[in-house]
C-alpha positions as CSV (number, residue, x, y, z in Angstrom):
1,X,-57.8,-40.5,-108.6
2,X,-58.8,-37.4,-106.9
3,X,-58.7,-34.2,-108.8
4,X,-56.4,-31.7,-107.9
5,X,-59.2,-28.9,-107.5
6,X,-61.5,-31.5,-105.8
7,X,-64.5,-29.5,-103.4
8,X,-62.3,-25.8,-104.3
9,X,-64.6,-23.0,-105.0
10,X,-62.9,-20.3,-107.3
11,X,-64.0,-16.8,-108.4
12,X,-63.1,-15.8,-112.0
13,X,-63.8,-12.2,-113.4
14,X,-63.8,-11.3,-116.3
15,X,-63.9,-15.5,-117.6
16,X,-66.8,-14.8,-120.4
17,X,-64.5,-15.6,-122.8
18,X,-60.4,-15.8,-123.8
19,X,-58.1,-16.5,-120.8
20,X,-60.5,-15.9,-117.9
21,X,-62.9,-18.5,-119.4
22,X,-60.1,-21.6,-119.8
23,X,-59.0,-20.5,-116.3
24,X,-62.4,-21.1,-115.5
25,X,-62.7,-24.1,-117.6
26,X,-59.8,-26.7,-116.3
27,X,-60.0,-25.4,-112.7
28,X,-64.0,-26.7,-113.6
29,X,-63.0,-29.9,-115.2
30,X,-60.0,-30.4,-112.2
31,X,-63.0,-30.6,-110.0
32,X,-63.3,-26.9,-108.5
33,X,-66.8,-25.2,-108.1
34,X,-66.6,-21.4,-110.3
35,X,-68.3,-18.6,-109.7
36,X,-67.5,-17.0,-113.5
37,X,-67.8,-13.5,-114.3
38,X,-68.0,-11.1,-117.1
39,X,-69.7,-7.8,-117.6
40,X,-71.7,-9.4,-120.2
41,X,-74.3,-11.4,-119.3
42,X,-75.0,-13.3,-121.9
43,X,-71.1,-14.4,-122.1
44,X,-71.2,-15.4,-118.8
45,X,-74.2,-17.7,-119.2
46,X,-72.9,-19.5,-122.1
47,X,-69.5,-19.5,-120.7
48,X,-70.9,-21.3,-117.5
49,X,-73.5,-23.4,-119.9
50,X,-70.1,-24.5,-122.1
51,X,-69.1,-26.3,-118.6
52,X,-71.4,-27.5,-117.0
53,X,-72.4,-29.1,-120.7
54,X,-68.9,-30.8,-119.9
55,X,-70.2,-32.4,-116.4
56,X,-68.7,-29.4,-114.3
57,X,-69.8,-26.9,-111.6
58,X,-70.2,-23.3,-112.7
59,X,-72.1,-20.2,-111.6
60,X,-72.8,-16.9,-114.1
61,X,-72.0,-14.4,-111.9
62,X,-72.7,-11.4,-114.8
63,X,-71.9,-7.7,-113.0
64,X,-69.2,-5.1,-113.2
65,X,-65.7,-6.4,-111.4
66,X,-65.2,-2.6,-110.8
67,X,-68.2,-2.2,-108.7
68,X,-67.3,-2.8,-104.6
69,X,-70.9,-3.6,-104.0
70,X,-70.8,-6.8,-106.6
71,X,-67.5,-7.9,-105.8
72,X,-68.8,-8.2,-102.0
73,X,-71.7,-10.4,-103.6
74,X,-69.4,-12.5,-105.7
75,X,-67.7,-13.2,-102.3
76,X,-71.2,-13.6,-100.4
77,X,-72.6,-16.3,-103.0
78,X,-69.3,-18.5,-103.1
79,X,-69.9,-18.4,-99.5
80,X,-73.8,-19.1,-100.0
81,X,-73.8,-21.4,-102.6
82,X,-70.5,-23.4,-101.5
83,X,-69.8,-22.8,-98.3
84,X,-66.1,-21.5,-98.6
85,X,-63.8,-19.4,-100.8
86,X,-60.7,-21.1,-101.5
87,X,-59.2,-19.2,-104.8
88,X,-59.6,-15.9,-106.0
89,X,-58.4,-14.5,-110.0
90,X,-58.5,-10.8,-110.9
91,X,-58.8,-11.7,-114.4
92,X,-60.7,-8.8,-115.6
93,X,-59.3,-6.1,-117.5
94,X,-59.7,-3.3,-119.9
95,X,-57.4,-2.0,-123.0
96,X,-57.2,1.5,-123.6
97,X,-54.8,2.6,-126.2
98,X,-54.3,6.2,-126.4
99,X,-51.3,8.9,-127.5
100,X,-49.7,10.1,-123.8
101,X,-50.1,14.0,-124.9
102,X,-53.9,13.1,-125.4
103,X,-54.7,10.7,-123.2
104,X,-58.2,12.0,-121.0
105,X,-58.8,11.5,-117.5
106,X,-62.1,9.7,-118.1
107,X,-60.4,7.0,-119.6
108,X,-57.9,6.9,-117.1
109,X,-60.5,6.5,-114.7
110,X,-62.2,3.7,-115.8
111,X,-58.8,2.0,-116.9
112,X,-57.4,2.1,-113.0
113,X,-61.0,1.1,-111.8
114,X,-61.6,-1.4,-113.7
115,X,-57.4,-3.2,-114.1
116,X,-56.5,-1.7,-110.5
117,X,-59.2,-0.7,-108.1
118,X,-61.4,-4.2,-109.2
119,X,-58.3,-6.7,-108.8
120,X,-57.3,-4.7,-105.2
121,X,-60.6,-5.3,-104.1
122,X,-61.8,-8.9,-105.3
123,X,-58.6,-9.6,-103.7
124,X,-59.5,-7.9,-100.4
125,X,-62.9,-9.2,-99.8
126,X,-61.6,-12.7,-101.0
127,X,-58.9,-12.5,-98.4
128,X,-61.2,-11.9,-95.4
129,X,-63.5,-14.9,-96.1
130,X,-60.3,-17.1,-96.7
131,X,-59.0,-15.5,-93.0
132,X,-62.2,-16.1,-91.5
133,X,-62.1,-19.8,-92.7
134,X,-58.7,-20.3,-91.4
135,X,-57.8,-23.1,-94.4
136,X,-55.6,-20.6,-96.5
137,X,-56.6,-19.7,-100.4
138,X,-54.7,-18.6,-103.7
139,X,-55.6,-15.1,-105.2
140,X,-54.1,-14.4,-108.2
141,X,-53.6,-11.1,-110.9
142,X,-53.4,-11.0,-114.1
143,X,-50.8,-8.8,-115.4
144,X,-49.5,-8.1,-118.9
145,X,-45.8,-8.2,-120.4
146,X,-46.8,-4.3,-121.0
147,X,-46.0,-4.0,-116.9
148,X,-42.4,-4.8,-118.1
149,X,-41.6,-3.6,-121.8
150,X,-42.9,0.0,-123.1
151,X,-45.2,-0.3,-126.3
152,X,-46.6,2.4,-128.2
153,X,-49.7,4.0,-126.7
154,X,-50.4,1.8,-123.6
155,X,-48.1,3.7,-121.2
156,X,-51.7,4.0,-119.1
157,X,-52.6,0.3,-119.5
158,X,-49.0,-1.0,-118.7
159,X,-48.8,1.2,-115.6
160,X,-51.7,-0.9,-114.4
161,X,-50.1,-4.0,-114.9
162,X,-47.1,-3.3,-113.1
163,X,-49.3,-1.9,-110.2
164,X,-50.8,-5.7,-110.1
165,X,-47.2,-6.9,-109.9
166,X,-46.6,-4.7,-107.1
167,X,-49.6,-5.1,-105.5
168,X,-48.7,-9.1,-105.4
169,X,-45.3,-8.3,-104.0
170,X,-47.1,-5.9,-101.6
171,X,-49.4,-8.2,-100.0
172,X,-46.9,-11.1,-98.8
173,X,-46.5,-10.1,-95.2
174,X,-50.0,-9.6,-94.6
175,X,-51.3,-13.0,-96.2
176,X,-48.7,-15.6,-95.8
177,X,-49.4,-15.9,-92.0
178,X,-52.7,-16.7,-93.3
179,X,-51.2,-19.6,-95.6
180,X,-52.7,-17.5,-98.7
181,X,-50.5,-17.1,-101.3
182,X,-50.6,-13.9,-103.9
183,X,-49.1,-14.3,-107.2
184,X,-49.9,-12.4,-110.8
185,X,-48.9,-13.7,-114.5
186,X,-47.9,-11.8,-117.1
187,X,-49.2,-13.0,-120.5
188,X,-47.3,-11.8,-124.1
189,X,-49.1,-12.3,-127.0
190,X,-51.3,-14.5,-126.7
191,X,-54.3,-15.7,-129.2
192,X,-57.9,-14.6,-128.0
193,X,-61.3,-13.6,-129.8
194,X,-60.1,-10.3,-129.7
195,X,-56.9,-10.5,-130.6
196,X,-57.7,-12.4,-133.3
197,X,-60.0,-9.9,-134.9
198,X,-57.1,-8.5,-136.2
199,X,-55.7,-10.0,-139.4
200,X,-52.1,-8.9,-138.4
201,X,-52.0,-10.3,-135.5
202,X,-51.0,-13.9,-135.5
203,X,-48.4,-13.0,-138.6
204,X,-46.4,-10.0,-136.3
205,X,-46.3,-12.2,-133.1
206,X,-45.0,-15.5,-135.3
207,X,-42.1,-13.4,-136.3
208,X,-40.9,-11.6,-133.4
209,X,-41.9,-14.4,-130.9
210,X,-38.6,-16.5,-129.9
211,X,-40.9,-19.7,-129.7
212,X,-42.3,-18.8,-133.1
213,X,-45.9,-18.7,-131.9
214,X,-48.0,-16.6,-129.6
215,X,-49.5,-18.1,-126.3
216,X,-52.7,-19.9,-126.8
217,X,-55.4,-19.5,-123.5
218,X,-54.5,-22.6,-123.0
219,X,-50.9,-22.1,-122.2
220,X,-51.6,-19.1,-120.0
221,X,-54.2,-21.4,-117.9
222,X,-51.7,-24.2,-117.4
223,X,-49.6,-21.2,-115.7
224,X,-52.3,-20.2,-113.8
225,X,-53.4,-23.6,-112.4
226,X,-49.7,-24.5,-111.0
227,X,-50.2,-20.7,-109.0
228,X,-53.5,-21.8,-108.1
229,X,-52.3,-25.4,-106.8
230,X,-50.9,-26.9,-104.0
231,X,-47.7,-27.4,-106.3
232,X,-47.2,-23.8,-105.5
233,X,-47.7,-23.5,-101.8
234,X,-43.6,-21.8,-101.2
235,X,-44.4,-19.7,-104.0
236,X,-46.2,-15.8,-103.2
237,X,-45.2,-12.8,-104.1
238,X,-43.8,-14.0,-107.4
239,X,-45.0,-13.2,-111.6
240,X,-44.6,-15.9,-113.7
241,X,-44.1,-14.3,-117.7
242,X,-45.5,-16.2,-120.1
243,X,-44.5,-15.1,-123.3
244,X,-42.1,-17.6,-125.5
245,X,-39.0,-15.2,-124.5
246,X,-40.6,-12.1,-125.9
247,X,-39.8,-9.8,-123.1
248,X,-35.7,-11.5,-123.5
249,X,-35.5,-10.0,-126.9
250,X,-38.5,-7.1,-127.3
251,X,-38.9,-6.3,-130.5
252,X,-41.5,-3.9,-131.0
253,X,-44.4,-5.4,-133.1
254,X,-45.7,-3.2,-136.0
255,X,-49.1,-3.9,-137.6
């Protein structure tokens, strides 16, 4: 049986490790070719080593997802390497945490370039090659439950996630002609090397979690792989939470 990815080339930034990685991963082992990303080099190479270990197609594509001058690249070697661009995912992000009265424009800066300006513009460049190939794509955003729900001290961060939302709702008109669909996710808790660092973490999210458990990567990849599919094809503009009913109930998590 044919997979469902079969001959797809997909960019992935920010997919050194935690969600953008399995992203990476089953679009990898469902037969798509992936260009994967991270800032860190030597994640990316071991990221793309862990696949194609596992019989799959991946490219380390290590650079900064905030830089217009690399994302172009990114574009330019799918293109190169592959021939076409069929799926785009704005994976990368920062965290910032950070009291409102104190908050400094530096970080705020590098916050909306990284979250905002890097996911507007991967899915810009993106969106021209798929045009220009005329066989329609899938971009995707990652948002956060924080674009939906206040928490303490990521006012900054959250307002970047609901600009991704936005920005998904934003681009319909201009892409469905094109057959491209635009969608974002919004993860909750959700169990990651860096979440996990903190000893807290998996207790609070058990408790307050209506499912009893935090997401696993693997739960928010199965979500992004139905956007990503031709299972989805009516569906653009859309954010599909993925939280065990978190953002139904809210209850503020204290660690």
């Amino acid at each position: 049986m044919e997979k469902i990815f079969h001959n797809k080339t997909a960019i992935i930034t920010g997919a050194g490790q935690g969600i953008g990685f399995e992203i990476a991963r089953q679009l990898a082992m469902q037969g798509a070719h992936v260009l994967l990303n991270d800032l860190d080099a030597a994640l990316a190479q071991r990221a793309a080593d862990q696949i194609v270990k596992a019989g799959c197609m991946a490219l380390p594509m290590p650079g900064d997802s905030s830089d217009l001058t690399f994302l172009q690249g990114l574009v330019d070697e799918s293109v190169a390497h592959f021939g076409h661009l069929d799926i785009a995912v704005a994976n990368a992000g920062i965290t910032t945490y950070g009291d409102f009265f104190e908050y400094s424009p530096e970080s705020f800066q590098r916050l909306v370039a990284v979250n905002l300006q890097g996911s507007f513009f991967l899915a810009q460049f993106a969106a021209r090659q798929m045009e220009k190939q005329g066989t329609g794509g899938r971009i995707l955003f990652m948002s956060s439950v924080t674009g939906h729900q206040s928490h303490r001290h990521l006012a900054t961060y959250g307002m970047t996630k609901a600009g991704l939302e936005m920005l998904a709702r934003g681009l319909v008109l201009e892409l469905a002609p094109h057959q491209i669909t635009v969608n974002a996710i919004a993860p909750g808790a959700t169990l990651t090397e860096r979440t996990l660092s903190d000893p807290n973490y998996l207790d609070t999210w058990q408790r307050i979690t209506p499912t009893g458990r935090p997401a696993t990567v693997e739960d928010i990849a199965h979500a992004a792989l139905f956007l990503l599919s031709p299972l989805s094809g009516q569906i653009t503009g859309q954010t599909l939470v993925v939280d065990g009913g978190w953002t139904a109930v809210s209850p503020e998590p204290s660690f």
